[in-house]
C-alpha positions as CSV (number, residue, x, y, z in Angstrom):
1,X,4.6,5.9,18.0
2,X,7.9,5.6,19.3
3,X,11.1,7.3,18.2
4,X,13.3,4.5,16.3
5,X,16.8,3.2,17.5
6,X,19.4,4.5,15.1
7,X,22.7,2.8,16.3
8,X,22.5,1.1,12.8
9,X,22.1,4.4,10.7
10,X,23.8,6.7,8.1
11,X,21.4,9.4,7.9
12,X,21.3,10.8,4.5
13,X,18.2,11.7,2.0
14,X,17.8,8.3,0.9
15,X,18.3,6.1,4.1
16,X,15.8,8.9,5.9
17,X,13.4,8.0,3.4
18,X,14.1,3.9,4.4
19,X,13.9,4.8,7.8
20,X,10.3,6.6,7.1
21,X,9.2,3.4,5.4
22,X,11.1,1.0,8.3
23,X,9.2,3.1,11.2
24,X,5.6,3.1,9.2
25,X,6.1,-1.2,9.3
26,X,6.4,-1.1,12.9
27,X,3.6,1.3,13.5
28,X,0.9,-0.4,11.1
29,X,1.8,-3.9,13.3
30,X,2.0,-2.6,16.7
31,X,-0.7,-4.1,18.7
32,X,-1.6,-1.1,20.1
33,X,-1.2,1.6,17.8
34,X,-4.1,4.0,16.8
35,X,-6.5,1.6,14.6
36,X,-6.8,4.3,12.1
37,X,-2.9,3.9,11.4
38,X,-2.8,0.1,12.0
39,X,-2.7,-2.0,8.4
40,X,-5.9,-2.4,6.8
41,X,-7.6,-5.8,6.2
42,X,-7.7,-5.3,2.0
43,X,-5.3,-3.9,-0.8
44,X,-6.2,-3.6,-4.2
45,X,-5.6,-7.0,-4.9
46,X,-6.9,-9.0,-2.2
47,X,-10.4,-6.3,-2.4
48,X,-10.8,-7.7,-5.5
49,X,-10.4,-11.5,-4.8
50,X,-13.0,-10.3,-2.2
51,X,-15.5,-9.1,-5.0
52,X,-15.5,-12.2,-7.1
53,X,-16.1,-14.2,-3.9
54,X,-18.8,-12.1,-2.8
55,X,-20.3,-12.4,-6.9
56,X,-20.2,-16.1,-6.6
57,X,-22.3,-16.0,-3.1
58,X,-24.9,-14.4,-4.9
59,X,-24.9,-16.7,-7.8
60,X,-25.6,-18.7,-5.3
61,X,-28.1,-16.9,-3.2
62,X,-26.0,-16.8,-0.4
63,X,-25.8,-13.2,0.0
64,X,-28.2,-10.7,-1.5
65,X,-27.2,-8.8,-4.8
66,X,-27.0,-5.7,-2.3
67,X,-23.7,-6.7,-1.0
68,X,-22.5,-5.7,-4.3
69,X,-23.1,-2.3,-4.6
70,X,-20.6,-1.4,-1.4
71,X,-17.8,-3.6,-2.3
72,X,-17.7,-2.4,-5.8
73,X,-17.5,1.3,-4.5
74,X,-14.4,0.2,-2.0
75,X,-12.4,-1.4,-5.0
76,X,-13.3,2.0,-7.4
77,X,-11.9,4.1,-4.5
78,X,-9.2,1.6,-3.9
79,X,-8.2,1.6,-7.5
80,X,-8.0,5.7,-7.5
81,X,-5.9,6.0,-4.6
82,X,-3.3,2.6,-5.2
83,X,0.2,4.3,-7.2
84,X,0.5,0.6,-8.7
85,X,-2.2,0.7,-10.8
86,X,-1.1,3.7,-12.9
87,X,1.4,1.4,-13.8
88,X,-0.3,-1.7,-14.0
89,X,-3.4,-0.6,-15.4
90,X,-2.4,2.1,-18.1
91,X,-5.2,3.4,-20.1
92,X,-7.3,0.5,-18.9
93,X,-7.8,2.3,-15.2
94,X,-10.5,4.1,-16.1
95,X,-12.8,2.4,-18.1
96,X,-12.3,-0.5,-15.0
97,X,-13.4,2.4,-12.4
98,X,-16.4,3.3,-15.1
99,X,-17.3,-0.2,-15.1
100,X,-17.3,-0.7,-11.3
101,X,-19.6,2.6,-10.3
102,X,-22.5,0.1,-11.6
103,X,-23.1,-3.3,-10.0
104,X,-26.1,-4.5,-11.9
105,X,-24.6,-3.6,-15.1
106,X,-22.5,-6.4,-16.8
107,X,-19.6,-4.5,-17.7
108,X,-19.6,-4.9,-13.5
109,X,-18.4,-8.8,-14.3
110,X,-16.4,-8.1,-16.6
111,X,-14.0,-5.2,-14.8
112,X,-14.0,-7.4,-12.3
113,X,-12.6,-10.4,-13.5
114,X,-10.2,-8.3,-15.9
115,X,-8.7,-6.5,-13.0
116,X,-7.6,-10.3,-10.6
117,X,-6.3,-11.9,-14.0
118,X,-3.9,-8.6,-14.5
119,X,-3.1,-8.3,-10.4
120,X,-2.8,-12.2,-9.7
121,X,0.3,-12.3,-10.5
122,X,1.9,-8.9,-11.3
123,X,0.5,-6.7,-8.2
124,X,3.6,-7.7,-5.3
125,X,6.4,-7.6,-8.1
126,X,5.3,-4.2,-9.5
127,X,4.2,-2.4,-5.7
128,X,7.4,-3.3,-4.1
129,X,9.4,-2.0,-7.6
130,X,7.2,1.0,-7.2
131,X,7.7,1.3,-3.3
132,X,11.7,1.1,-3.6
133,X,11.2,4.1,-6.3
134,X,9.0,6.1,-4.0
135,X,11.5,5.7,-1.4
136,X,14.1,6.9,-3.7
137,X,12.3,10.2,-4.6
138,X,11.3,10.6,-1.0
139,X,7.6,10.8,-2.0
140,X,6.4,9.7,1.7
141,X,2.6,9.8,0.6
142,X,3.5,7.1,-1.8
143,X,5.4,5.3,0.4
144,X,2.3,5.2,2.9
145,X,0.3,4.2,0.4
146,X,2.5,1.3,-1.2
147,X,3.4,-0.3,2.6
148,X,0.3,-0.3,3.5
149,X,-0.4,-2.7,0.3
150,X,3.0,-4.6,0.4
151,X,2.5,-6.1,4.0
152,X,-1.6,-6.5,3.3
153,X,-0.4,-8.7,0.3
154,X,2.3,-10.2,2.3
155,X,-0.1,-11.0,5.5
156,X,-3.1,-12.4,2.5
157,X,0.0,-14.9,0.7
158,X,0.2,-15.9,4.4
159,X,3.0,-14.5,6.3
160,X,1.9,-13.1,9.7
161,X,1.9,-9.7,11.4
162,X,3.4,-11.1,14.3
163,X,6.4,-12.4,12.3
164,X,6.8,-9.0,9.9
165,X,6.9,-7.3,12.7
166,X,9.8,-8.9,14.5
167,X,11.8,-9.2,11.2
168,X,11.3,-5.8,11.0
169,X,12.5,-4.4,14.1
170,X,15.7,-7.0,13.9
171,X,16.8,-6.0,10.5
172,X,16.6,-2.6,10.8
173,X,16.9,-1.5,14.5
174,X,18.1,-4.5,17.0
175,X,19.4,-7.4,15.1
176,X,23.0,-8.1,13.8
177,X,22.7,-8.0,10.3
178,X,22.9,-5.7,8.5
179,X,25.8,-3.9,10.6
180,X,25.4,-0.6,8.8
181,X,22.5,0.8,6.8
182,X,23.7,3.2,4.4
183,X,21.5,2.9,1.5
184,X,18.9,1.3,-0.3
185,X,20.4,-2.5,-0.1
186,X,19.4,-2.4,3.3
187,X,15.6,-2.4,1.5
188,X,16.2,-5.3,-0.9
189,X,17.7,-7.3,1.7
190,X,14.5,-6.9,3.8
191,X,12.2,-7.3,0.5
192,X,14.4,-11.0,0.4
193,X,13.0,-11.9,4.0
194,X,10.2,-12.7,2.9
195,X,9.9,-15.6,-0.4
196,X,6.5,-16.9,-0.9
197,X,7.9,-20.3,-0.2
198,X,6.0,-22.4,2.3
199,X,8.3,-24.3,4.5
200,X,7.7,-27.9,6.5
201,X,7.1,-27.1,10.5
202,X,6.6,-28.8,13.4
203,X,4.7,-27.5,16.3
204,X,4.4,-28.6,19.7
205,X,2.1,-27.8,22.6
206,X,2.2,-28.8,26.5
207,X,-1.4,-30.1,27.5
208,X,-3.3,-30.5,30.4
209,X,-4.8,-33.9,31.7
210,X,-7.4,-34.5,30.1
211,X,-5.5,-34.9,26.6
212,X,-4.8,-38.4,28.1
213,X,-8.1,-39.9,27.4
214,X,-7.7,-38.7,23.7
215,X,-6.0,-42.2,22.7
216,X,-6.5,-41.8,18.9
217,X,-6.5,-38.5,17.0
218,X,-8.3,-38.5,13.0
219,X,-5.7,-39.1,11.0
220,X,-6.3,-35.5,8.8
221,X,-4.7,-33.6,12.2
222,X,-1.1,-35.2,11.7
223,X,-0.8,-35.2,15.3
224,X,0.4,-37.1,17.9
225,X,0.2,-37.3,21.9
226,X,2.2,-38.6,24.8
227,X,3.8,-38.5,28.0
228,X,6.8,-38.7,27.0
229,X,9.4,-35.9,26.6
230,X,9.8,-36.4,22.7
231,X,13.3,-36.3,21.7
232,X,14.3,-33.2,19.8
233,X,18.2,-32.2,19.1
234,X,18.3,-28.5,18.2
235,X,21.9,-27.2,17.2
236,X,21.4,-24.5,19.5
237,X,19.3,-25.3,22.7
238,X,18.3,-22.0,24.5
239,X,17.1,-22.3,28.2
240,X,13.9,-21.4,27.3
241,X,13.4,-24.7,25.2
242,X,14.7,-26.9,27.8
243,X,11.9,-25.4,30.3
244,X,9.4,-26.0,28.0
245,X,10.3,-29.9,27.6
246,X,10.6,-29.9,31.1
247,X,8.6,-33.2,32.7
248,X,8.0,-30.5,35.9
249,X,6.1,-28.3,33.4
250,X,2.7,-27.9,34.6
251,X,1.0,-29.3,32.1
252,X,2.4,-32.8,32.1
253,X,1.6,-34.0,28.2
254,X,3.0,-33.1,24.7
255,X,1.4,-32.8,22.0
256,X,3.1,-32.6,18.5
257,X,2.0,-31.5,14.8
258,X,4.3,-32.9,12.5
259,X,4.4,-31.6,8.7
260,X,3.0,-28.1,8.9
261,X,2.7,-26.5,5.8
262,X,3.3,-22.5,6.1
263,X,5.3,-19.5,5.5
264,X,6.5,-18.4,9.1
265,X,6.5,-20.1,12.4
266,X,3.9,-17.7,13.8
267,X,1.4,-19.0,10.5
268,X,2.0,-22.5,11.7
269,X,1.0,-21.9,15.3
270,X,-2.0,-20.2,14.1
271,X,-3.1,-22.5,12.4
272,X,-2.0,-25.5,14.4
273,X,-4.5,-23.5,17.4
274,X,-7.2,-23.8,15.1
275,X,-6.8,-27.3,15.2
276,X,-7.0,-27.6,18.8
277,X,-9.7,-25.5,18.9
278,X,-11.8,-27.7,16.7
279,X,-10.4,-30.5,18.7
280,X,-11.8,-29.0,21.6
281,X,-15.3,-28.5,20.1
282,X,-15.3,-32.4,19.2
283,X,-14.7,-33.2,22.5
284,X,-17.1,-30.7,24.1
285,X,-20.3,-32.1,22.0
286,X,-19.8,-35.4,23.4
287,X,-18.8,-34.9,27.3
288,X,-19.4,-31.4,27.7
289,X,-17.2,-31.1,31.3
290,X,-14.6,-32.1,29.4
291,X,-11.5,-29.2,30.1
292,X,-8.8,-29.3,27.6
293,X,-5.7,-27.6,28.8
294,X,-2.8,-26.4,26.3
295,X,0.3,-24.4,26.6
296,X,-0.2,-20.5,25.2
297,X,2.8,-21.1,24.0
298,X,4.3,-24.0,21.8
299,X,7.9,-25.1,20.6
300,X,7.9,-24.5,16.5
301,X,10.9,-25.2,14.8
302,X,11.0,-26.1,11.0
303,X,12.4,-29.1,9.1
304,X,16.3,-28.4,8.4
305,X,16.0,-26.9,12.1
306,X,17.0,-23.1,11.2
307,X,14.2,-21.6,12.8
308,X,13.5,-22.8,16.1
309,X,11.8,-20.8,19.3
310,X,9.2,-20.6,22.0
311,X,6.4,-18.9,20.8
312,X,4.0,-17.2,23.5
313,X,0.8,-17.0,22.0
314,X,0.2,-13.8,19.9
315,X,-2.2,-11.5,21.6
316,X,-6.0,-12.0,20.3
317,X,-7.3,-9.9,17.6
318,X,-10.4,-8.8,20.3
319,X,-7.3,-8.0,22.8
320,X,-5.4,-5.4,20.5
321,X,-7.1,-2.3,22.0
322,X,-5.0,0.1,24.1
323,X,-6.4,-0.3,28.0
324,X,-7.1,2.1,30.9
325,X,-4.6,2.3,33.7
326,X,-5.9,-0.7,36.0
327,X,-4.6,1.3,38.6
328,X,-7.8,3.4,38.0
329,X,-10.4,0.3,37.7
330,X,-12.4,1.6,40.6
331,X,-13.1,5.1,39.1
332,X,-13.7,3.8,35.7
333,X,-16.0,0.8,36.7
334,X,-17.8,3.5,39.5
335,X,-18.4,6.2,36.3
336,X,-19.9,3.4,34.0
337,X,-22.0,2.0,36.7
338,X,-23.2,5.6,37.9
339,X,-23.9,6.0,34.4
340,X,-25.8,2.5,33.4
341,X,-27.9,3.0,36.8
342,X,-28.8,6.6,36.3
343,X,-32.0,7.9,37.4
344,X,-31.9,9.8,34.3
345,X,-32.2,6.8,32.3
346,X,-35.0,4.9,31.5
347,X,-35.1,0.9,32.7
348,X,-35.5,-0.3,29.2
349,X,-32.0,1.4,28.0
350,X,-30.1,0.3,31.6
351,X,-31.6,-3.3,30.4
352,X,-29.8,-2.4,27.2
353,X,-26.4,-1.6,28.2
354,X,-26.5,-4.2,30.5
355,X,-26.6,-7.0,28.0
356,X,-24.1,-5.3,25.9
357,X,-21.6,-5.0,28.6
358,X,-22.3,-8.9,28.6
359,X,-22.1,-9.2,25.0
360,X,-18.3,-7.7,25.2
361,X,-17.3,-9.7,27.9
362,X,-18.6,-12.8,25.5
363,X,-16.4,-11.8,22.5
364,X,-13.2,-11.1,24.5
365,X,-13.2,-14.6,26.3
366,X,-13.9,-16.2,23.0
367,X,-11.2,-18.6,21.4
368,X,-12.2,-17.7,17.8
369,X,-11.9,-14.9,16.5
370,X,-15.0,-15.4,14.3
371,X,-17.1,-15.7,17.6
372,X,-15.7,-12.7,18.6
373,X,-16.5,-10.8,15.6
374,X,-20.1,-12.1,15.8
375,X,-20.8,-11.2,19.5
376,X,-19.6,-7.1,18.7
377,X,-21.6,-6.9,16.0
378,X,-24.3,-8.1,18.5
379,X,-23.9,-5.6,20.6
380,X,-23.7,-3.0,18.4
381,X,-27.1,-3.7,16.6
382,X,-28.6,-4.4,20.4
383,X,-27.3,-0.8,21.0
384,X,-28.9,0.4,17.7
385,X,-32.0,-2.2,17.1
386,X,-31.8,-3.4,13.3
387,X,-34.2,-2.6,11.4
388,X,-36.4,-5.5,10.6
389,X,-36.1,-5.5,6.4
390,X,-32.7,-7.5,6.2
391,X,-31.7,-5.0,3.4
392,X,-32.1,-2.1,5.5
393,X,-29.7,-3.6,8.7
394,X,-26.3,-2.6,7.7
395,X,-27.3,1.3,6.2
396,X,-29.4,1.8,9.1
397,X,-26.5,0.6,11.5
398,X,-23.7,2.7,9.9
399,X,-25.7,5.8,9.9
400,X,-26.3,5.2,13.4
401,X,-22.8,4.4,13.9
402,X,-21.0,6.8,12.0
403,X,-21.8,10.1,14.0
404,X,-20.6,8.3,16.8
405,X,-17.4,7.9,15.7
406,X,-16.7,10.9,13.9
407,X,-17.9,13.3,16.8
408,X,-14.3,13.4,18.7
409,X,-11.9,12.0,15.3
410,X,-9.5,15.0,15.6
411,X,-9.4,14.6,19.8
412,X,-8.3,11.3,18.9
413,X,-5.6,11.9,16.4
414,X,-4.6,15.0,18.9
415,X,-4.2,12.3,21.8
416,X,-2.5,10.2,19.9
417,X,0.3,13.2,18.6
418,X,0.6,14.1,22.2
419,X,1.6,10.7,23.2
420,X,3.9,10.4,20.1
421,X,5.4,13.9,20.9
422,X,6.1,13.2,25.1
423,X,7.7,9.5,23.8
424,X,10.0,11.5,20.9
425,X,12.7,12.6,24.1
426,X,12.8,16.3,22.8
427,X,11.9,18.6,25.7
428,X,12.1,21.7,23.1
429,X,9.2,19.7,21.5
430,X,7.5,19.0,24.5
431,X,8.0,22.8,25.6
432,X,6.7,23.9,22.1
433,X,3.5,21.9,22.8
434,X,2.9,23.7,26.3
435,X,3.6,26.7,25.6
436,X,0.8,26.9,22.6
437,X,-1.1,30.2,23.6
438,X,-4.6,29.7,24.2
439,X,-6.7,26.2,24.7
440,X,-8.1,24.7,27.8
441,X,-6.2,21.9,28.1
442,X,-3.7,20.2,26.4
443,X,-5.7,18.6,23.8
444,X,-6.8,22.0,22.6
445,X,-3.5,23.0,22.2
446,X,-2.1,19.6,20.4
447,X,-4.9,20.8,18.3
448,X,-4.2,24.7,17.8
449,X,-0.5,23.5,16.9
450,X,-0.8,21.3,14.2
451,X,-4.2,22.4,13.0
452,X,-4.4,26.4,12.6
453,X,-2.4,28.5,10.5
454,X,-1.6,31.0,13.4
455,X,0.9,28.4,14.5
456,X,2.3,27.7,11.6
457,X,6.1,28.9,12.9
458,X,5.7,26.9,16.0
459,X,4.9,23.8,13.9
460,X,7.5,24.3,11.9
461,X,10.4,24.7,14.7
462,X,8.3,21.5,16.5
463,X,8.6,19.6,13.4
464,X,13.0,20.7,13.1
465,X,13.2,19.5,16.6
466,X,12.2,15.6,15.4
467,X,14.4,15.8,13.0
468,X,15.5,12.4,12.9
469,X,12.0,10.9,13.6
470,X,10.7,11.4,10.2
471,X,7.5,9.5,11.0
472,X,6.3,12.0,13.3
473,X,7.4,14.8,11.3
474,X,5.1,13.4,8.6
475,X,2.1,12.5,10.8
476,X,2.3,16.2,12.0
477,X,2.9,17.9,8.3
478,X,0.1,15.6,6.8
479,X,-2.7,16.0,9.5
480,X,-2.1,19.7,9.0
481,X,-3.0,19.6,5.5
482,X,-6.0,17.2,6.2
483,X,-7.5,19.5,9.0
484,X,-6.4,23.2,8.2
485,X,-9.6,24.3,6.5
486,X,-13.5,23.9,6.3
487,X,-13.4,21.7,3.2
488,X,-10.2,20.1,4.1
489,X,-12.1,18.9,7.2
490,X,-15.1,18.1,5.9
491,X,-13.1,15.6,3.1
492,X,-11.4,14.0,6.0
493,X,-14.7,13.4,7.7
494,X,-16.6,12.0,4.8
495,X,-13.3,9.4,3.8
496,X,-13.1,8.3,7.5
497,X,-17.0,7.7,7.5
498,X,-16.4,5.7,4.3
499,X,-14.2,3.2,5.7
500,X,-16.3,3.0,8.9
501,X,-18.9,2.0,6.4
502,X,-16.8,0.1,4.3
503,X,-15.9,-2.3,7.5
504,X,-18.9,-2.5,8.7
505,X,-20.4,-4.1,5.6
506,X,-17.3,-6.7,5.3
507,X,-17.8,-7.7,8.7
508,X,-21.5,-8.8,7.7
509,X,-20.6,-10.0,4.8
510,X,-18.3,-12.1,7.0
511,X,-20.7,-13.3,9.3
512,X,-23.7,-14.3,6.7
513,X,-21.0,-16.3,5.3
514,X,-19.9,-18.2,8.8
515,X,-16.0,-17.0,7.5
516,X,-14.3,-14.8,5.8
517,X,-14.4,-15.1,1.8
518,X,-11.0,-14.9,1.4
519,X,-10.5,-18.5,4.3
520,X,-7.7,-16.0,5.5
521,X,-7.4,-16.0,9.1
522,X,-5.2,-12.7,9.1
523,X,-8.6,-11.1,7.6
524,X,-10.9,-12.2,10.2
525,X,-8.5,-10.7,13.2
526,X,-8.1,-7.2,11.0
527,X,-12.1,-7.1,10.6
528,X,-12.3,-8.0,15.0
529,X,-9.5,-5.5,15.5
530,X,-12.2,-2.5,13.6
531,X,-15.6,-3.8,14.7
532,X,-14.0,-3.9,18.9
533,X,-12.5,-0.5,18.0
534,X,-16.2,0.7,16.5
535,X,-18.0,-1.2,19.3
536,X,-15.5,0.6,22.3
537,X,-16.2,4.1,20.6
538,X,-19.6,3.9,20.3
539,X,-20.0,3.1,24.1
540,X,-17.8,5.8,25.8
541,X,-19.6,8.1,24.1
542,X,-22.9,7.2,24.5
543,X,-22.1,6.4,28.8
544,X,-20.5,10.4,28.2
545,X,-23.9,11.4,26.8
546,X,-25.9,9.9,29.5
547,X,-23.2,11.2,32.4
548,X,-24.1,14.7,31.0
549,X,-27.9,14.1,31.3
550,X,-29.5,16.3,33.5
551,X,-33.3,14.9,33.0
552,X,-34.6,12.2,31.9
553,X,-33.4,10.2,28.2
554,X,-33.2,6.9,26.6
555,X,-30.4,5.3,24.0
556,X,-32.7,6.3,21.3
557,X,-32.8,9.6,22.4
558,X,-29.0,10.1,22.1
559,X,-28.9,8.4,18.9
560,X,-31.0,11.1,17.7
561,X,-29.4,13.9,19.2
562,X,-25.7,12.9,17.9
563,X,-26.8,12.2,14.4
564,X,-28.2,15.9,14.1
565,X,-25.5,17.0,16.0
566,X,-23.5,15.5,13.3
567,X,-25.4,16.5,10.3
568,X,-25.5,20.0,12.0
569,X,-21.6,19.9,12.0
570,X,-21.5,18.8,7.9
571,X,-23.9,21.8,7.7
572,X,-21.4,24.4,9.3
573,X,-18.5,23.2,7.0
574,X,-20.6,23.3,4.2
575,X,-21.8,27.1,4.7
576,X,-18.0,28.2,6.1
577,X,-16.4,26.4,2.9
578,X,-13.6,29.1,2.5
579,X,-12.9,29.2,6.2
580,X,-9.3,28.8,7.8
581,X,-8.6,27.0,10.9
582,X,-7.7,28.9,13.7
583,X,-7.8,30.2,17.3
584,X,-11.6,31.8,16.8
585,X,-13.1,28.9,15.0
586,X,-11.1,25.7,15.2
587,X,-14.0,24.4,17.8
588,X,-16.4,25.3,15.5
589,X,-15.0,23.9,12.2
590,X,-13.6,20.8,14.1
591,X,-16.2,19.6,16.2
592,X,-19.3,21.5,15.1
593,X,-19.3,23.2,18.6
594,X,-21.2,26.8,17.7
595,X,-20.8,28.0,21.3
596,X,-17.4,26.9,23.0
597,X,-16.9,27.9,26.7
């Protein structure tokens, strides 16, 4: 999280409240934010075009009738937790929850089908109504919750992250227009940004020589080739198109789509790869040394010529995980090896790993993203051998999975506050932070500060020193509440183990299927993005289990050692119910750690 630019700002109660809302777009889009603050795949709306896919696969025997039961329970807690549907559903809401708890009931159906004929069309109108009213009032829980399912509607209608993102930051932080933002027509202007009208694009890629044997392309791809520079007239021509077109490129060919149907330049490309990509598939099944080259990125421009660029190719969905220093390859690669080759290990689980590490290397050099998302859920039921009944694979992989992911949660949100706080520019913030009494390390006293009630007074002057970065403020104020107490804790535990669950069963889903239900490519990165974020987890802490092992163990071992270890730690927050956070405990209550050094 970064601190926002505010040479455009009037700072007052209501443009702090914009800026809240303009700072929470940029964070759920960043590449490399935290996942568990990055946009989620589904909103109301879209979960429930989800459902009635998933009840017409099996009608058709396409997916078992278990599928059901986990995607009704996502909507029902969707539903309770979405501030349009108060609105929008009225006294309707909850005989529709009622209705969902039960999927082989027929009311099920019926709730169902009901809820997408109200949302279809009235769900974007009525959540970005709601969102500018929430902004007015300053309610930033709302506001969190109503961004979250504006841009997951915009990015399902077909807009993409990549170009939110960008609008975002120019309109509000780096572009011209608007000069001054002073109050809430700054938000309207934005909300206009974005019509659901498709416009007419045409997108060219440079290729490689081996394009020049494809003569003739099917007439459904609307493309052409040549070797030729075509001849475009832009009425501005930036250097950086003139390179492109340049016959010294080194990719020699051009290849154009002509009449792309979409709602952003970024949307065309994306589509226009997938293209390619089959193109290349064609042409590997018949001459399979064949190499086709092409550009990462491609000249877009739409028809009346408003909108033209070079577009580098958007990082993959399998790519958007924060990475080590490279600078520190050799200690990482030495730990994970020392760890893999252990003689504390036993040869069938160094096997193991092995082929996993293989796996992940598979689904980060592959071009689509659905082949990505197959290959890490490879590895993680190689890690965690499925259970042979097909109805017992995905609970017997989340329970596996879960414990591994809940084991360091708060670490990870106290890394990630850390970072935010050091990028924020306040050195009486970052003095605040160091100067926490008590903790090992700096982690410990991230946690202390924002977590235990001692320190309330030094999260409160923290929190007036980021004063204008109401983001942070909020992150700080809101993971207080979530971890200050044994059953706040245990809550936060259980919801964040529900959405591990919750994407673990979509991405199945997704994979019986061979796509997404939705045919919504924006879905498919959002469900890689999880499962790589899952899959990464799950394997630093299981090489840190084995690092630790002073005799000898085997994967299953661990697997059984961190789910009691987990259970044990639901256990502690269960029996300390009325317990505070604080210095004595907070190990305890946090992590389930009974004995800290």
């Amino acid at each position: 999280m970064l601190p926002p630019n505010l040479n455009k700002w009037k700072l007052n109660r209501e443009t702090e409240n914009l800026l809240f809302f303009a700072q929470l777009i940029e964070e759920m889009l960043f590449n490399f934010s935290l996942e568990h603050f990055k946009l989620p795949a589904l909103n109301t709306h879209t979960l429930c075009m989800e459902l009635l896919g998933v009840l017409k696969q099996v009608d058709s025997r396409l997916l078992d009738p278990e599928n059901l039961s986990p995607i009704g329970a996502e909507l029902k807690a969707e539903i309770d937790r979405d501030p349009a549907l108060d609105t929008l559903l009225g006294n309707q809401k909850a005989n529709i929850t009622r209705d969902l708890e039960d999927s082989t009931a027929g009311p099920f159906r019926h709730a169902a089908h009901t809820l997408n004929n109200l949302l279809a069309t009235t769900y974007l109108p009525a959540t970005v109504t709601l969102l500018r009213k929430k902004i007015t009032d300053g309610d930033k829980e709302g506001i969190t919750a109503l961004t979250k399912n504006y841009l997951t509607e915009l990015t399902y209608r077909g807009y993409s992250l990549e170009y939110i993102f960008f609008e975002n930051k120019n309109h509000f932080f780096e572009g011209a227009e608007p000069k001054s933002i002073e109050d809430l027509s700054a938000f309207d202007a934005f909300v206009d940004l974005f019509p659901l009208e498709p416009k007419t694009w045409t997108v060219v890629f440079r290729t490689g020589k081996d394009f020049k044997y494809l003569r003739e392309f099917p007439p459904q791809l609307n493309v052409t080739a040549g070797t030729e520079k075509p001849d475009l007239h832009f009425p501005r021509n930036p250097e950086n198109i003139g390179i492109f077109l340049d016959r010294k490129f080194k990719l020699p060919h051009y290849l154009c789509f002509q009449n792309v149907t979409a709602l952003d330049g970024f949307s065309a490309r994306y589509a226009m790869e997938e293209k390619l990509l089959l193109v290349d598939g064609l042409a590997k099944f018949h001459v399979h040394r064949t190499e086709l080259e092409w550009s990462r990125a491609a000249l877009i421009f739409d028809a009346e010529k408003k909108h033209v660029g070079v577009f580098s190719k958007p990082v993959p969905a399998a790519m958007k995980r924060l990475d080590q220093n490279a600078r520190q390859s050799s200690v990482f690669i030495n730990d994970t090896a020392g760890a893999i080759f252990s003689e504390n290990l036993s040869e069938a689980s160094s096997l193991k790993l092995s082929r996993a590490l293989k796996i992940h290397e598979m689904a980060l050099k592959a071009p689509a993203p659905e082949t990505q998302l197959r290959e890490l859920l490879s590895m993680l039921e190689l890690l965690f051998e499925p259970q042979e009944e097909e109805e017992e694979r995905v609970p017997h992989l989340i329970t596996r999975v879960v414990p591994y992911l809940i084991i360091g949660f708060p670490a990870k949100l106290a890394a990630d506050l850390i970072k935010s706080i050091r990028n924020a520019g306040s050195k009486e913030a970052v003095d605040i932070l160091y100067g926490v009494e008590h903790g090992h390390n700096l982690i410990e006293k991230c946690l202390l500060l924002v977590f235990t009630e001692e320190n309330r007074q030094n999260r409160e002057r923290l929190c007036r020193c980021l004063g204008s970065h109401p983001l942070l403020v909020h992150r700080i104020d809101s993971l207080s509440r979530a971890f200050i107490s044994a059953p706040a804790i245990r809550a936060s535990l259980e919801a964040y183990a529900g959405e591990i669950a919750w994407q673990i069963h979509r991405a199945f889903r997704a994979v019986k299927l061979g796509s997404h239900s939705g045919s919504n490519v924006s879905v498919v990165n959002k469900l890689v993005e999880n499962i790589h974020s899952i899959a990464d987890r799950v394997m630093n802490v299981l090489l840190d289990e084995i690092s630790r092992k002073k005799t000898g163990t085997t994967i299953e071992r661990i697997h059984q050692e961190i789910l009691l270890q987990s259970q044990r730690h639901f256990e502690i927050l269960e029996m300390r119910k009325d317990e505070i956070c604080g210095r004595d405990n907070f190990n305890c209550l946090l992590f389930g750690d009974e004995n800290p050094v």
